[in-house]
C-alpha positions as CSV (number, residue, x, y, z in Angstrom):
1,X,-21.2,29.4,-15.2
2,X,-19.4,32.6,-14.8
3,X,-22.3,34.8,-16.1
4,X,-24.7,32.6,-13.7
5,X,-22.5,33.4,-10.8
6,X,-22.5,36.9,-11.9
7,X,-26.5,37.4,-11.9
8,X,-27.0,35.6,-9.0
9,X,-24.7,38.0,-7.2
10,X,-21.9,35.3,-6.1
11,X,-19.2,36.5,-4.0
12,X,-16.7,33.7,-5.0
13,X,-16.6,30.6,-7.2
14,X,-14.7,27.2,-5.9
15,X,-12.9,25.4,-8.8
16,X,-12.2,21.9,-8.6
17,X,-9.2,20.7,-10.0
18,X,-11.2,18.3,-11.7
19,X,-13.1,20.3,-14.0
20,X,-9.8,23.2,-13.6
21,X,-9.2,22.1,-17.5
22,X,-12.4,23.4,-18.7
23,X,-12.3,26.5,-17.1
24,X,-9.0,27.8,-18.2
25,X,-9.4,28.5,-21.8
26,X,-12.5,31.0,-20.5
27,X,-10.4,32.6,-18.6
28,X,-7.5,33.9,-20.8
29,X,-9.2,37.5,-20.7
30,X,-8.0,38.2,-17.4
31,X,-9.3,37.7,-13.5
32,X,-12.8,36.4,-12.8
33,X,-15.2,38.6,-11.6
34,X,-16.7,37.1,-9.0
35,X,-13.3,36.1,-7.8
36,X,-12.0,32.1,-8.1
37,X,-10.5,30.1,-5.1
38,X,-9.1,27.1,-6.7
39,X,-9.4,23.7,-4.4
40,X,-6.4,21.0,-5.6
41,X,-6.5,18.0,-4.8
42,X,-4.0,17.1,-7.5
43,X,-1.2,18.3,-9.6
44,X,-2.1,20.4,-12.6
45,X,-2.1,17.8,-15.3
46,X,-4.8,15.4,-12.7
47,X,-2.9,12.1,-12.0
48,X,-4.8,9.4,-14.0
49,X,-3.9,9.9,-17.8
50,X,-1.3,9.5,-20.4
51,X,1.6,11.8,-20.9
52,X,-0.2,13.8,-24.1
53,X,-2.9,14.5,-21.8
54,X,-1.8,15.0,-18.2
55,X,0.5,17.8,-20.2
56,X,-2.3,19.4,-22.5
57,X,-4.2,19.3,-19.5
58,X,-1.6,20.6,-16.9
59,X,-1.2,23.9,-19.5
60,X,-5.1,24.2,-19.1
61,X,-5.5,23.6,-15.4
62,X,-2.7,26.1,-15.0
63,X,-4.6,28.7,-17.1
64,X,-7.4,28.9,-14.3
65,X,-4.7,28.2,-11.6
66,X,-3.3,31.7,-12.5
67,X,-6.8,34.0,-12.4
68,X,-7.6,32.8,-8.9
69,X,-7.5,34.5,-6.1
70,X,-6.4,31.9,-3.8
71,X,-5.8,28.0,-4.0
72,X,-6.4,26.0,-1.4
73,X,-4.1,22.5,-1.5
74,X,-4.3,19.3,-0.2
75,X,-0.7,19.1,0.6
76,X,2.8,20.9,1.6
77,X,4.1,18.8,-1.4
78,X,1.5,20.0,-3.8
79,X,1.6,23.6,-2.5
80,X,5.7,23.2,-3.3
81,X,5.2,21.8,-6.7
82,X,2.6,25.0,-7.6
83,X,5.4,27.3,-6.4
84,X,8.1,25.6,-8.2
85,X,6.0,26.0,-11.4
86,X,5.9,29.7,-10.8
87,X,2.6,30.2,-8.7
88,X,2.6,32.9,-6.4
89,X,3.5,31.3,-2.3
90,X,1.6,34.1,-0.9
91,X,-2.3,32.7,-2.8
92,X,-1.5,29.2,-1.5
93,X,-2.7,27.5,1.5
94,X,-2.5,24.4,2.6
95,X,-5.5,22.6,3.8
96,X,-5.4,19.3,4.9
97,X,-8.0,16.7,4.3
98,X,-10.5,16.4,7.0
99,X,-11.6,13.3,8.4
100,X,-15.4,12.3,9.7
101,X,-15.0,12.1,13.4
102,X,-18.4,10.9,14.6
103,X,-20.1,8.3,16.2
104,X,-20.5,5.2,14.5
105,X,-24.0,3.5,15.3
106,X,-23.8,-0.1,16.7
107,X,-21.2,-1.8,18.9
108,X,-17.5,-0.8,18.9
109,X,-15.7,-3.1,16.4
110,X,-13.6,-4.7,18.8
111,X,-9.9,-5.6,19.0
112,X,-8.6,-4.8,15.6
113,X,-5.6,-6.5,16.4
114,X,-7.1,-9.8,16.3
115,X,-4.6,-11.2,18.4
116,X,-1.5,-9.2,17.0
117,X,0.8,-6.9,18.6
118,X,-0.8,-3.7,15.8
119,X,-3.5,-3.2,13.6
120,X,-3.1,-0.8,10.8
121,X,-5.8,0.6,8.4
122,X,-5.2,1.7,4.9
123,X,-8.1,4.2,3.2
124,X,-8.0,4.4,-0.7
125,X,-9.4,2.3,-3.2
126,X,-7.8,-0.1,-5.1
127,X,-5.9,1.1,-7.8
128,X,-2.0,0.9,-8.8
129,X,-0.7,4.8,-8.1
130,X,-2.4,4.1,-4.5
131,X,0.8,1.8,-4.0
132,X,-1.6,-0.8,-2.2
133,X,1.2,-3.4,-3.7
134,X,4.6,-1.9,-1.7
135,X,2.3,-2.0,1.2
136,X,1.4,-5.5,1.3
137,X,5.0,-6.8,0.3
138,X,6.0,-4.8,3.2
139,X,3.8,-6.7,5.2
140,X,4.4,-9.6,3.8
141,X,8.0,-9.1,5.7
142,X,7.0,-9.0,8.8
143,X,6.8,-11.7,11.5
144,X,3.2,-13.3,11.3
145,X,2.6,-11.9,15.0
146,X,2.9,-8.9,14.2
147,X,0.5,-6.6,12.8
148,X,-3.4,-7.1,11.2
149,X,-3.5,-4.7,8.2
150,X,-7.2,-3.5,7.1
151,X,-7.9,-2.1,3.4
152,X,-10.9,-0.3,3.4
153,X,-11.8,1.0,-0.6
154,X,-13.1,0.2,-3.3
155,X,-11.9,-2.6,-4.6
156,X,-13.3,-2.7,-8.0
157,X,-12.1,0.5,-9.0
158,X,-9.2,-1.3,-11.3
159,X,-10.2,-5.6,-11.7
160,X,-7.0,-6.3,-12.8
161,X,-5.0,-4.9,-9.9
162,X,-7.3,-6.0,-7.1
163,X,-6.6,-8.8,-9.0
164,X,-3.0,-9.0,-8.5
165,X,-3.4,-7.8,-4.8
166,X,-5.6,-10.6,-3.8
167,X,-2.8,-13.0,-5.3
């Protein structure tokens, strides 16, 4: 990919954190020419995996991490973490997720509330480090008047634990 970007005349290559890991090892020469903005999402070491891997992979990730130019983070948190792990502040920025802010064909949805005193909406699909689980027994303590919670994700992302949930 590198040698692509370079024929093609590329003025700067985005690296996912996802595929961070398979960069790295090509990189152990030195800088990238042309020049790599890293866009983290996650930790170095990803977040779904075993200890073995999430720390082979973290010493990977952190290989490409360290020849880019800039790395643009999800989060103040993440940003913090990169630092503490010896990244330079000054090629860290902090970019927030977006969110799609237009119209939505069709009549409005209504009263979300559905009669409650709140409605609150939770965006992530269904798995256990999402922490869907605290959130419902949190609701679970609240009077029945309330509050209406909506999940919107995918829910078959992890059977098992939208199993649980829907228990």
């Amino acid at each position: 990919m590198l040698r692509r970007a370079r024929r093609l005349g590329a003025r700067a290559l985005v690296l996912d954190s996802i595929a961070a890991t398979f960069l790295g090892p090509w990189l152990l020469a030195g800088a990238p020419d042309p020049p790599l903005i890293g866009m983290l999402h996650q930790p170095p070491g990803g977040i779904d995996h075993g200890a073995l891997r999430t720390a082979v992979q973290a010493r990977l990730d952190q290989l490409a991490y360290r020849r880019a130019r800039r790395l643009l983070v999800a989060s103040a948190s993440l940003a913090e973490q990169l630092v503490a792990e010896g990244m330079p502040r000054d090629r860290i920025r902090v970019v927030p997720p977006g969110r799609d802010v237009a119209a939505v064909p069709g009549p409005p949805p209504g009263d979300l509330r559905q009669g409650r005193r709140a409605a609150f909406l939770c965006v992530g699909n269904w798995v256990e480090r999402k922490g869907l689980h605290s959130l419902l027994a949190a609701f679970a303590r609240l009077p029945p008047d309330a509050a209406t919670l909506h999940l919107a994700g995918d829910d078959r992302a992890d059977p098992r634990y939208a199993g649980r949930l829907r228990a």
